[in-house]
CHARMM-style PDB file with segment names, atoms N, HN, CA, C and O in Angstrom:
ATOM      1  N   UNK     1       1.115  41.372  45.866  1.00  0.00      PROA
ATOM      2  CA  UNK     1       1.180  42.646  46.548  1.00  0.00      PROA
ATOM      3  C   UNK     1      -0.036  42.860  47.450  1.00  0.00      PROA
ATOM      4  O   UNK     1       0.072  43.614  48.417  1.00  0.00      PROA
ATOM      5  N   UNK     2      -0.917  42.383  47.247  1.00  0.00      PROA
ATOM      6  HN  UNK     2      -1.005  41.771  46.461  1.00  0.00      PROA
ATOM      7  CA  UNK     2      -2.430  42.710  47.683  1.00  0.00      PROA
ATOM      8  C   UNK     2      -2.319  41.783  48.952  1.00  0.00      PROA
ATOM      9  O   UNK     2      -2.983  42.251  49.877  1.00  0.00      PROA
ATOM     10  N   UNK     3      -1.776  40.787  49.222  1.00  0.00      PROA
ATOM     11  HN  UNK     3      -1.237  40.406  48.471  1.00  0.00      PROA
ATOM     12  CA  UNK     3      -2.123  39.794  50.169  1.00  0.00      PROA
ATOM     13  C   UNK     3      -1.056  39.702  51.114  1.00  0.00      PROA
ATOM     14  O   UNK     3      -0.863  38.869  51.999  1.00  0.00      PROA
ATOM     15  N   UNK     4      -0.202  41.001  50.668  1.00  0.00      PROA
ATOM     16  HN  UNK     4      -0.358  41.678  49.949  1.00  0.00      PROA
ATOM     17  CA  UNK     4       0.895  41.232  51.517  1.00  0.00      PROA
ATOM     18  C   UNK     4       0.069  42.192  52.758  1.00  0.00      PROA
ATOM     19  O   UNK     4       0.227  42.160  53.979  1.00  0.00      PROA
ATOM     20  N   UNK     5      -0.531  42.738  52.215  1.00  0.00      PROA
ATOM     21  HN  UNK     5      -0.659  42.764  51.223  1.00  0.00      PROA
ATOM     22  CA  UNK     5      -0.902  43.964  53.554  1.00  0.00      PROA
ATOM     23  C   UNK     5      -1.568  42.999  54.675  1.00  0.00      PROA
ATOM     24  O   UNK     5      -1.382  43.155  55.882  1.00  0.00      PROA
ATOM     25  N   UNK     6      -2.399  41.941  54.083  1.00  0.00      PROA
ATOM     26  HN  UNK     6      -2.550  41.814  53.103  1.00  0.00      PROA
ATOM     27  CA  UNK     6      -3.328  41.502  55.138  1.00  0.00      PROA
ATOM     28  C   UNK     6      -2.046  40.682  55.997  1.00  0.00      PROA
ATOM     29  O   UNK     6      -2.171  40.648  57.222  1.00  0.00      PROA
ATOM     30  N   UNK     7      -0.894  40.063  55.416  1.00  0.00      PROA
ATOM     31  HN  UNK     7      -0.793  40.090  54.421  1.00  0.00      PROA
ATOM     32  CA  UNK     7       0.154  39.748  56.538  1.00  0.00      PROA
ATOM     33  C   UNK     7       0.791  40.930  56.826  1.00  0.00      PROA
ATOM     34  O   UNK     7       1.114  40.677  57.987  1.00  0.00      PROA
ATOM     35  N   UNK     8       1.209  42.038  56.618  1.00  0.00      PROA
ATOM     36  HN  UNK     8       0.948  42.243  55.675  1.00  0.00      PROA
ATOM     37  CA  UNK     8       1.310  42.742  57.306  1.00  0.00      PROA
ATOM     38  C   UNK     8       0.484  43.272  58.485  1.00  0.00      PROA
ATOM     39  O   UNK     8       0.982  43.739  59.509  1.00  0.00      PROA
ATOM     40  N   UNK     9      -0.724  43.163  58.258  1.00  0.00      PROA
ATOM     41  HN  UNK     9      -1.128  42.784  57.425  1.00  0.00      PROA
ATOM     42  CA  UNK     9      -1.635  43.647  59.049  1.00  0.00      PROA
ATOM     43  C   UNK     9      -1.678  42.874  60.211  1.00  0.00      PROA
ATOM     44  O   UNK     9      -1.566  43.364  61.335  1.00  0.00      PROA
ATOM     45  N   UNK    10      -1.903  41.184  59.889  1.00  0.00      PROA
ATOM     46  HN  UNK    10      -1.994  40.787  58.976  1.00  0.00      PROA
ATOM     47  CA  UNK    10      -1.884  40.247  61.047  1.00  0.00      PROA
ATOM     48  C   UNK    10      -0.280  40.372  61.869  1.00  0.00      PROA
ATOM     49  O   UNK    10      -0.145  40.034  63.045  1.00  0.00      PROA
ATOM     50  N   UNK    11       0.867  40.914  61.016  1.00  0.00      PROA
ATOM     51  HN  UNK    11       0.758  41.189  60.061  1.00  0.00      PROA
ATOM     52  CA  UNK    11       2.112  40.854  62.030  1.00  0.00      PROA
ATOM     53  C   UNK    11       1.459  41.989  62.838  1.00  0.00      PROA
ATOM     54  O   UNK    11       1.081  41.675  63.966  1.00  0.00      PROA
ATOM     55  N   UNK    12       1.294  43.079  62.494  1.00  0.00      PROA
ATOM     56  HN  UNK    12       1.601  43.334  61.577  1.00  0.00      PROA
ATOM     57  CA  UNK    12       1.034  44.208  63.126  1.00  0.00      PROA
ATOM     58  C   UNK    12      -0.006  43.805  64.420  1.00  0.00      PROA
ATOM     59  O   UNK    12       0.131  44.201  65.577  1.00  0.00      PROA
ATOM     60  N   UNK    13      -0.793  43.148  64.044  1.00  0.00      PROA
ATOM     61  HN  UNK    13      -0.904  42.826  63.104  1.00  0.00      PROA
ATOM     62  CA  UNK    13      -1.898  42.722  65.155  1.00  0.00      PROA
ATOM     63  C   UNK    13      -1.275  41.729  66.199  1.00  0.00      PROA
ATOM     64  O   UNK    13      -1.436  41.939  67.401  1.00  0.00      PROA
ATOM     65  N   UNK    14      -0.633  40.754  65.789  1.00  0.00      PROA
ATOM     66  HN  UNK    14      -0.502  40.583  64.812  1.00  0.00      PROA
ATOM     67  CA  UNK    14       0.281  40.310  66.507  1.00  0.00      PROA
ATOM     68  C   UNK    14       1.378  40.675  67.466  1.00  0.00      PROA
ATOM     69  O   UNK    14       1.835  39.951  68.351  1.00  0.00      PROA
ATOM     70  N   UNK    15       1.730  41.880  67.169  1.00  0.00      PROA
ATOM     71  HN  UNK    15       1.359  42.468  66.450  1.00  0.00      PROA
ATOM     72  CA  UNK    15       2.911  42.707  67.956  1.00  0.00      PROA
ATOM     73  C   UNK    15       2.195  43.466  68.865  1.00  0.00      PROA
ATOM     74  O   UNK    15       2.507  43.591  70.049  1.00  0.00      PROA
ATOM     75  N   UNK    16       0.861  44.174  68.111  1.00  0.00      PROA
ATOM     76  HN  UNK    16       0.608  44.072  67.149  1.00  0.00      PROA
ATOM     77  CA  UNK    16       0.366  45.315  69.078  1.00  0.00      PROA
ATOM     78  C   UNK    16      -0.494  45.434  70.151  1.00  0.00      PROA
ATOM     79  O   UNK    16      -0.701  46.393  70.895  1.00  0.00      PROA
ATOM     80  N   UNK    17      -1.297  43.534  70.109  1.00  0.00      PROA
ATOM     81  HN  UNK    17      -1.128  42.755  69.505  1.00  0.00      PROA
ATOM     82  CA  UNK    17      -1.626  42.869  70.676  1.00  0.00      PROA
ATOM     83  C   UNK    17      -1.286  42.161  71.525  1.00  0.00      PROA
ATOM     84  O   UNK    17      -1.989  41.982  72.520  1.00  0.00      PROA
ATOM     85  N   UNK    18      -0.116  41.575  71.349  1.00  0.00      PROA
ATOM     86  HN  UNK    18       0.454  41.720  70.541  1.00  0.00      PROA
ATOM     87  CA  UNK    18       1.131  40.438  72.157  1.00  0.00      PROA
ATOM     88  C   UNK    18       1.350  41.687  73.532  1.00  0.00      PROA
ATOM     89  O   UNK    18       1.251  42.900  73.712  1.00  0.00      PROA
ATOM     90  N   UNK    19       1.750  40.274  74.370  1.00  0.00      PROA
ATOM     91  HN  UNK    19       1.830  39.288  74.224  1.00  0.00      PROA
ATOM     92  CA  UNK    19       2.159  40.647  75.940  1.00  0.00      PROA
ATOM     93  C   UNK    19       3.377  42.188  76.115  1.00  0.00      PROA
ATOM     94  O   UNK    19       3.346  43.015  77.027  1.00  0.00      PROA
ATOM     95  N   UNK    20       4.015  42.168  75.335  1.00  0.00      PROA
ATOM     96  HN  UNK    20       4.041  41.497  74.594  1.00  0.00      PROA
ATOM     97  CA  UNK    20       5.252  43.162  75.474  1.00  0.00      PROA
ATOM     98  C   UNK    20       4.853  44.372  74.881  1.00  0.00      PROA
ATOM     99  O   UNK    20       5.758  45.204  74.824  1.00  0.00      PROA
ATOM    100  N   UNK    21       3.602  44.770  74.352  1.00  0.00      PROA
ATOM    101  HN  UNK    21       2.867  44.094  74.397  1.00  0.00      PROA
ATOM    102  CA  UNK    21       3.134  46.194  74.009  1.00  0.00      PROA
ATOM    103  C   UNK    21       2.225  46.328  75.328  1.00  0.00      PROA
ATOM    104  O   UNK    21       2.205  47.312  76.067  1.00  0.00      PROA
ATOM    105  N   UNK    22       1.423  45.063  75.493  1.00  0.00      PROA
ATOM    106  HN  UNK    22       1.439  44.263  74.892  1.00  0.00      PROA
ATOM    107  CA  UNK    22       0.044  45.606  76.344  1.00  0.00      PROA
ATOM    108  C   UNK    22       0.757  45.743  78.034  1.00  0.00      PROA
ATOM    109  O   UNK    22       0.181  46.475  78.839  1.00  0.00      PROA
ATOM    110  N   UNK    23       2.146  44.907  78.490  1.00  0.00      PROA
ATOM    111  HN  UNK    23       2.613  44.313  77.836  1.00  0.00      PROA
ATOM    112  CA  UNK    23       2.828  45.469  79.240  1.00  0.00      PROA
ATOM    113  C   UNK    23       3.365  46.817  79.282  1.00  0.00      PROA
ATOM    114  O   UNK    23       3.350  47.428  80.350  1.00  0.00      PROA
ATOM    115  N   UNK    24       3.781  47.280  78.355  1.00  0.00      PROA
ATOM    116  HN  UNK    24       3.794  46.784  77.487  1.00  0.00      PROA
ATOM    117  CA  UNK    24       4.137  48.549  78.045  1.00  0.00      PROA
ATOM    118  C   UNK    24       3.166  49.338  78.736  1.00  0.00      PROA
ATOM    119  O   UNK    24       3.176  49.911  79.826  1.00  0.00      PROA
ATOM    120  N   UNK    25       1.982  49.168  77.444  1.00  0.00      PROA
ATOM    121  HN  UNK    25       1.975  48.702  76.559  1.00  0.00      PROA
ATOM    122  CA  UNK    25       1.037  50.450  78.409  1.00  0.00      PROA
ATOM    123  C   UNK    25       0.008  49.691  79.356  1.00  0.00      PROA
ATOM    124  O   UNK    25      -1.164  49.462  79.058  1.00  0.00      PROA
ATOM    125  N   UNK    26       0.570  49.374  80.426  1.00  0.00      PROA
ATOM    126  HN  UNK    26       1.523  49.560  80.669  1.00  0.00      PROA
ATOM    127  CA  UNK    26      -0.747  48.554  81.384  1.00  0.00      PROA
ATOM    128  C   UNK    26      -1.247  49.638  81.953  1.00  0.00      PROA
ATOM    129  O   UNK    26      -2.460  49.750  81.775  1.00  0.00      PROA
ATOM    130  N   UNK    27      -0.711  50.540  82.620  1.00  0.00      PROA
ATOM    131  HN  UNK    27       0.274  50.449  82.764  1.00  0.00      PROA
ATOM    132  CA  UNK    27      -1.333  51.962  83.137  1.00  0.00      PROA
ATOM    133  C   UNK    27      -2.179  53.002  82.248  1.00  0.00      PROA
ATOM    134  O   UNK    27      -2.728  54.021  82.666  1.00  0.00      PROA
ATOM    135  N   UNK    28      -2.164  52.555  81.028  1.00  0.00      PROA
ATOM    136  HN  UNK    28      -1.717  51.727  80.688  1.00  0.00      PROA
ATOM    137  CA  UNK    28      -3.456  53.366  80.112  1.00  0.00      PROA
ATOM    138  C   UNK    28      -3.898  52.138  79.048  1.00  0.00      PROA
ATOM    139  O   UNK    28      -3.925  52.285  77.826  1.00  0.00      PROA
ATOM    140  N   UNK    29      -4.196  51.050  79.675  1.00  0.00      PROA
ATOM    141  HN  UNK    29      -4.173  50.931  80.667  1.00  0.00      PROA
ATOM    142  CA  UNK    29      -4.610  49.756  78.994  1.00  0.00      PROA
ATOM    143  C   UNK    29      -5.652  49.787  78.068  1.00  0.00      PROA
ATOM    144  O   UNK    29      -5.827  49.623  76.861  1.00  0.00      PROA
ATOM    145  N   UNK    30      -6.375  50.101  79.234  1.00  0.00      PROA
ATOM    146  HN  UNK    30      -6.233  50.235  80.214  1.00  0.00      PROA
ATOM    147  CA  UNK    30      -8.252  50.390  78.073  1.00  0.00      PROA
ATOM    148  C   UNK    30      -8.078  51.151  77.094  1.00  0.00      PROA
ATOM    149  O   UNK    30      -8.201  50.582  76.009  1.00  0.00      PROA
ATOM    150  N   UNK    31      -7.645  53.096  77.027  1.00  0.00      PROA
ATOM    151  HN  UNK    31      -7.545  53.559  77.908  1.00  0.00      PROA
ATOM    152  CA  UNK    31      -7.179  53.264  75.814  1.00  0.00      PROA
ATOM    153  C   UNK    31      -6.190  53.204  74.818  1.00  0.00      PROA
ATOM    154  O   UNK    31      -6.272  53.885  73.796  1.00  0.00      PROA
ATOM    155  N   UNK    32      -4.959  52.185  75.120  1.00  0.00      PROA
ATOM    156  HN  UNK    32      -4.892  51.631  75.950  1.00  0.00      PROA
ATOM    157  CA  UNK    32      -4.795  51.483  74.548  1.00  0.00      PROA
ATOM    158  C   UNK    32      -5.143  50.319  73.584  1.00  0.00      PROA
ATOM    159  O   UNK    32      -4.767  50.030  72.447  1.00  0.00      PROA
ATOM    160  N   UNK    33      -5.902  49.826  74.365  1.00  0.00      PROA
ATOM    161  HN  UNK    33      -6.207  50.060  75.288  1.00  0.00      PROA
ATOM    162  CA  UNK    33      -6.661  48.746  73.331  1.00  0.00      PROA
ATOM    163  C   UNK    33      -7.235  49.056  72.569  1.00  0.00      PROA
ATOM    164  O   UNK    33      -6.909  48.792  71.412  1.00  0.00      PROA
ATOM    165  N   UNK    34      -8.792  50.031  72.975  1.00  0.00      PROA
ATOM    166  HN  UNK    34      -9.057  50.245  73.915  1.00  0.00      PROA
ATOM    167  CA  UNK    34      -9.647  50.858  72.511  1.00  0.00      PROA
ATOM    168  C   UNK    34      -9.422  51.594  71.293  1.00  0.00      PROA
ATOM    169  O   UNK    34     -10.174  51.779  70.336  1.00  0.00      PROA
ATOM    170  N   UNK    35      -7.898  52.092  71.574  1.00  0.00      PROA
ATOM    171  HN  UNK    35      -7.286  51.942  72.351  1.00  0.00      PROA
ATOM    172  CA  UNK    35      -7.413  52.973  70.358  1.00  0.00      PROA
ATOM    173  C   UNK    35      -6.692  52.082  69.157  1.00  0.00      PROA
ATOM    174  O   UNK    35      -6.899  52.266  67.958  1.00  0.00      PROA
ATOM    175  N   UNK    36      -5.880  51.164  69.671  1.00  0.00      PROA
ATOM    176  HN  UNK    36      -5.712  51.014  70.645  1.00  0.00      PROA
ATOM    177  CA  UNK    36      -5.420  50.497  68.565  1.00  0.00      PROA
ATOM    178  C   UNK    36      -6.321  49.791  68.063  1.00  0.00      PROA
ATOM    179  O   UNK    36      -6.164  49.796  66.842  1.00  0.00      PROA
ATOM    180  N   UNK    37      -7.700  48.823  68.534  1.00  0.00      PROA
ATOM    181  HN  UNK    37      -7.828  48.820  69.526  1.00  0.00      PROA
ATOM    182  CA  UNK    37      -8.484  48.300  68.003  1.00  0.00      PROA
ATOM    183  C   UNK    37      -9.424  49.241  67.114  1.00  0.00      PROA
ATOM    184  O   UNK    37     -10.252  48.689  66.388  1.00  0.00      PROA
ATOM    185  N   UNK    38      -9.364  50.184  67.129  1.00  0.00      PROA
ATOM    186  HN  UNK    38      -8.692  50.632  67.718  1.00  0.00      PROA
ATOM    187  CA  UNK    38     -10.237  51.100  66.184  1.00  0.00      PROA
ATOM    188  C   UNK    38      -9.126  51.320  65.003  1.00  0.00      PROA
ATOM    189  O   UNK    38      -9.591  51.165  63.873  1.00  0.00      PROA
ATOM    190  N   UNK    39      -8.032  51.585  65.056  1.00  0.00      PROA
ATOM    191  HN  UNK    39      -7.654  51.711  65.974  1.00  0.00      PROA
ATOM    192  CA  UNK    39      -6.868  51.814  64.342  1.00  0.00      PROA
ATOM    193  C   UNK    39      -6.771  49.987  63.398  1.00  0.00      PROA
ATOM    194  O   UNK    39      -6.453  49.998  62.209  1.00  0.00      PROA
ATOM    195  N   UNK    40      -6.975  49.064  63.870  1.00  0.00      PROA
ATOM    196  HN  UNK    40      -7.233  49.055  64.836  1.00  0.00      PROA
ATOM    197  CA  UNK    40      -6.978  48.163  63.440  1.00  0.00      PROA
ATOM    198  C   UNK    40      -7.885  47.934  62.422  1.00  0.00      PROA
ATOM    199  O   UNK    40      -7.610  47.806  61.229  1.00  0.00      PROA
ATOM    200  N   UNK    41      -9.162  47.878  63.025  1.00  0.00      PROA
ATOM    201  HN  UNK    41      -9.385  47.982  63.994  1.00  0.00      PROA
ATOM    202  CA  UNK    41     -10.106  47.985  62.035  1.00  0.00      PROA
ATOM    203  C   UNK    41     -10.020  48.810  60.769  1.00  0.00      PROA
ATOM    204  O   UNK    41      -9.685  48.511  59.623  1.00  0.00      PROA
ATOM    205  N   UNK    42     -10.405  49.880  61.296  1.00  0.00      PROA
ATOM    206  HN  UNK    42     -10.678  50.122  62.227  1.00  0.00      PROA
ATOM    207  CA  UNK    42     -10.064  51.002  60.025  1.00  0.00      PROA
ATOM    208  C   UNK    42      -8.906  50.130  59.180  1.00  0.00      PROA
ATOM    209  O   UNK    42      -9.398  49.295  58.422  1.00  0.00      PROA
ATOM    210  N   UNK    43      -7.849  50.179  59.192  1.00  0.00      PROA
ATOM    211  HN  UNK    43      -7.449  50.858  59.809  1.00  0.00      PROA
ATOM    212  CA  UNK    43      -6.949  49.558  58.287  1.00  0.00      PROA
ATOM    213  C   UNK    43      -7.125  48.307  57.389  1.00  0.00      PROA
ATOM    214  O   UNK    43      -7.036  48.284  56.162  1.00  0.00      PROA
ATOM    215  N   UNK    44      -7.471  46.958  58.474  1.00  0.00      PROA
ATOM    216  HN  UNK    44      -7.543  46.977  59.471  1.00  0.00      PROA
ATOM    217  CA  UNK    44      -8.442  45.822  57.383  1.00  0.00      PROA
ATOM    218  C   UNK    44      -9.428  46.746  56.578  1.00  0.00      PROA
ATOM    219  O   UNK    44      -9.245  46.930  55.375  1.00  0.00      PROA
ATOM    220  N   UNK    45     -10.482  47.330  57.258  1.00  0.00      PROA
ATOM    221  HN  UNK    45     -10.630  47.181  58.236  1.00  0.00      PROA
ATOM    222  CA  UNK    45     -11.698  47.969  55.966  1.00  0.00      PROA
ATOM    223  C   UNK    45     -10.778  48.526  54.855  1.00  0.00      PROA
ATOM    224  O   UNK    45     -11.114  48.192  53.718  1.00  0.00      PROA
ATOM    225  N   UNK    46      -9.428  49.490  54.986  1.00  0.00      PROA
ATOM    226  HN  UNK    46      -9.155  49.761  55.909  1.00  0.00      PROA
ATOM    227  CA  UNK    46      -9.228  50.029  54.369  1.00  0.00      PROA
ATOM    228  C   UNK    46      -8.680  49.003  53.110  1.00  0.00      PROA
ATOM    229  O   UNK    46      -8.997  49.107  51.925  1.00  0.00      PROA
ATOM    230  N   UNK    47      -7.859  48.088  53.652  1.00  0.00      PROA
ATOM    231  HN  UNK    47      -7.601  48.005  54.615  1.00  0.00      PROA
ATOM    232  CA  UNK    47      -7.193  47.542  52.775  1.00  0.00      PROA
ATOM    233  C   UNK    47      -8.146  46.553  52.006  1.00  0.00      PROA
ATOM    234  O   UNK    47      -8.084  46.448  50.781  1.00  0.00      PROA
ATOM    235  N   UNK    48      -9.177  45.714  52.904  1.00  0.00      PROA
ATOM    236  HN  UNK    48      -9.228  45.800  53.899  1.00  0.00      PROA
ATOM    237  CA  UNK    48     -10.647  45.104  52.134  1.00  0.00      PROA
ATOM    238  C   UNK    48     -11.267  46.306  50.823  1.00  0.00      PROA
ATOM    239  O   UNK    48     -11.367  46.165  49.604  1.00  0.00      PROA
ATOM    240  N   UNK    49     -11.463  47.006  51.369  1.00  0.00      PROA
ATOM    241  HN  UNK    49     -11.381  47.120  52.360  1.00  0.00      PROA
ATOM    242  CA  UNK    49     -12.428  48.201  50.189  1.00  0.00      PROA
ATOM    243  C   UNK    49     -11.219  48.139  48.978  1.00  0.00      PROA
ATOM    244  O   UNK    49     -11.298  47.272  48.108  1.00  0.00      PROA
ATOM    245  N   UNK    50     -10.059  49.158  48.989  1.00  0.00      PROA
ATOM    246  HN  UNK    50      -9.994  49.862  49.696  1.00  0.00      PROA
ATOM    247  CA  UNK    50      -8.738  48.660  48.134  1.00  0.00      PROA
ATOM    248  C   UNK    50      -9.191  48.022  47.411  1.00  0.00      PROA
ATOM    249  O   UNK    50      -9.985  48.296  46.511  1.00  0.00      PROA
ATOM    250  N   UNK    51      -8.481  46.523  47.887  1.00  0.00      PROA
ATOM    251  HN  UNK    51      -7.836  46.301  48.619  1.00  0.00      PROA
ATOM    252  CA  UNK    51      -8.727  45.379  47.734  1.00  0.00      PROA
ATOM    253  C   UNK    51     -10.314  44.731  46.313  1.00  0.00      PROA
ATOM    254  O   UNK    51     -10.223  44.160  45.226  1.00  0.00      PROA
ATOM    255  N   UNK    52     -11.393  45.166  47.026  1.00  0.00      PROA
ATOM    256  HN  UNK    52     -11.467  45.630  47.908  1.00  0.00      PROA
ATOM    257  CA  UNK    52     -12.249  44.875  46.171  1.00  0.00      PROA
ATOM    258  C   UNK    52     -12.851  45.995  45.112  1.00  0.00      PROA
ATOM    259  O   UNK    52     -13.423  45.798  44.039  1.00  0.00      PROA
ATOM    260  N   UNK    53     -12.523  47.258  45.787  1.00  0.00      PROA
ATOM    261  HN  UNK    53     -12.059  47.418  46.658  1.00  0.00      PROA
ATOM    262  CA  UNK    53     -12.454  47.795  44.373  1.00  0.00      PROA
ATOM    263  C   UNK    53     -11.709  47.857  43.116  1.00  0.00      PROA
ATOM    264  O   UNK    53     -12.034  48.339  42.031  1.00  0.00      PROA
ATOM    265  N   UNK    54     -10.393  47.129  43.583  1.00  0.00      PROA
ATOM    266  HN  UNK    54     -10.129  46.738  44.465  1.00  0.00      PROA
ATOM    267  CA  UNK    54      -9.562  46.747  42.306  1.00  0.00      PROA
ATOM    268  C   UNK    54      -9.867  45.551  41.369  1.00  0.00      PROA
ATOM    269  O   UNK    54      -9.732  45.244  40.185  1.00  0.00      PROA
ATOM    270  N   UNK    55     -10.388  44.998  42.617  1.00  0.00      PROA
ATOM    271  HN  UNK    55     -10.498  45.247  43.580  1.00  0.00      PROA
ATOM    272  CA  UNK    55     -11.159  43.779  41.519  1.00  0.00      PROA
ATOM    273  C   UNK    55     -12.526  43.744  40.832  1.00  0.00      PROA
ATOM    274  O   UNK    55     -12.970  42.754  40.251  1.00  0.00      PROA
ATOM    275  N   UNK    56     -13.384  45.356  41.000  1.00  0.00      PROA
ATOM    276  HN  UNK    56     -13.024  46.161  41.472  1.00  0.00      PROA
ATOM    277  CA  UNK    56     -14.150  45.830  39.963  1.00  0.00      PROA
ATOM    278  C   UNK    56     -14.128  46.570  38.665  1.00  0.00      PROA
ATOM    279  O   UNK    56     -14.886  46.654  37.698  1.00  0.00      PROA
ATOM    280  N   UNK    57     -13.005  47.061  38.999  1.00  0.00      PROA
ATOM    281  HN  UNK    57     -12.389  46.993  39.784  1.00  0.00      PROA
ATOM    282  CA  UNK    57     -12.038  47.777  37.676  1.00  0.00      PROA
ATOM    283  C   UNK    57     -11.549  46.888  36.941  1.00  0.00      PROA
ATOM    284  O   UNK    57     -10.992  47.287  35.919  1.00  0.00      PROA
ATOM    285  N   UNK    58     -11.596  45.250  37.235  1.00  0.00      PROA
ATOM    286  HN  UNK    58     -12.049  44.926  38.066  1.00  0.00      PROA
ATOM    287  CA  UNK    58     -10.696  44.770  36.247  1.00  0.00      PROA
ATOM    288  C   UNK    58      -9.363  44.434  36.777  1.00  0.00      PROA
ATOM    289  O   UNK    58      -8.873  43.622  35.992  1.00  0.00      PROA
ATOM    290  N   UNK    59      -8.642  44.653  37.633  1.00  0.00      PROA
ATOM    291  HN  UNK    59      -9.040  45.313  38.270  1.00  0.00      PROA
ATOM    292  CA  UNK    59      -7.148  45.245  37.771  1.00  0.00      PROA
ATOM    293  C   UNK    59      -6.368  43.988  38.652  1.00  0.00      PROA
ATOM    294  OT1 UNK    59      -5.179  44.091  38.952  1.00  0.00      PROA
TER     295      UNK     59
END
């Protein structure tokens, strides 16, 4: 279950990244990127922290 998010995460990075989103928004590109790459991050940290605090509990 745990090692599902990080492939989820890489499909997600893969799609939102790939040519057919960043075509989409080429006319607001920069915050596009800008925004999903902050949105990206946040989510790995989130799911890393998760992640290793479950494996201080024991769990």
């Amino acid at each position: 279950m745990q090692k599902d998010i990080f492939i989820f995460l890489f499909a997600a990075g893969l799609l939102f990244f790939g040519w057919p989103m960043v075509e989409i928004f080429r006319s607001h590109l920069p915050q596009y990127l800008f925004g999903f790459w902050l949105l990206f991050i946040g989510a790995v940290a989130a799911a890393s922290l998760r992640r290793s605090t479950k494996k201080s509990r024991g769990q």
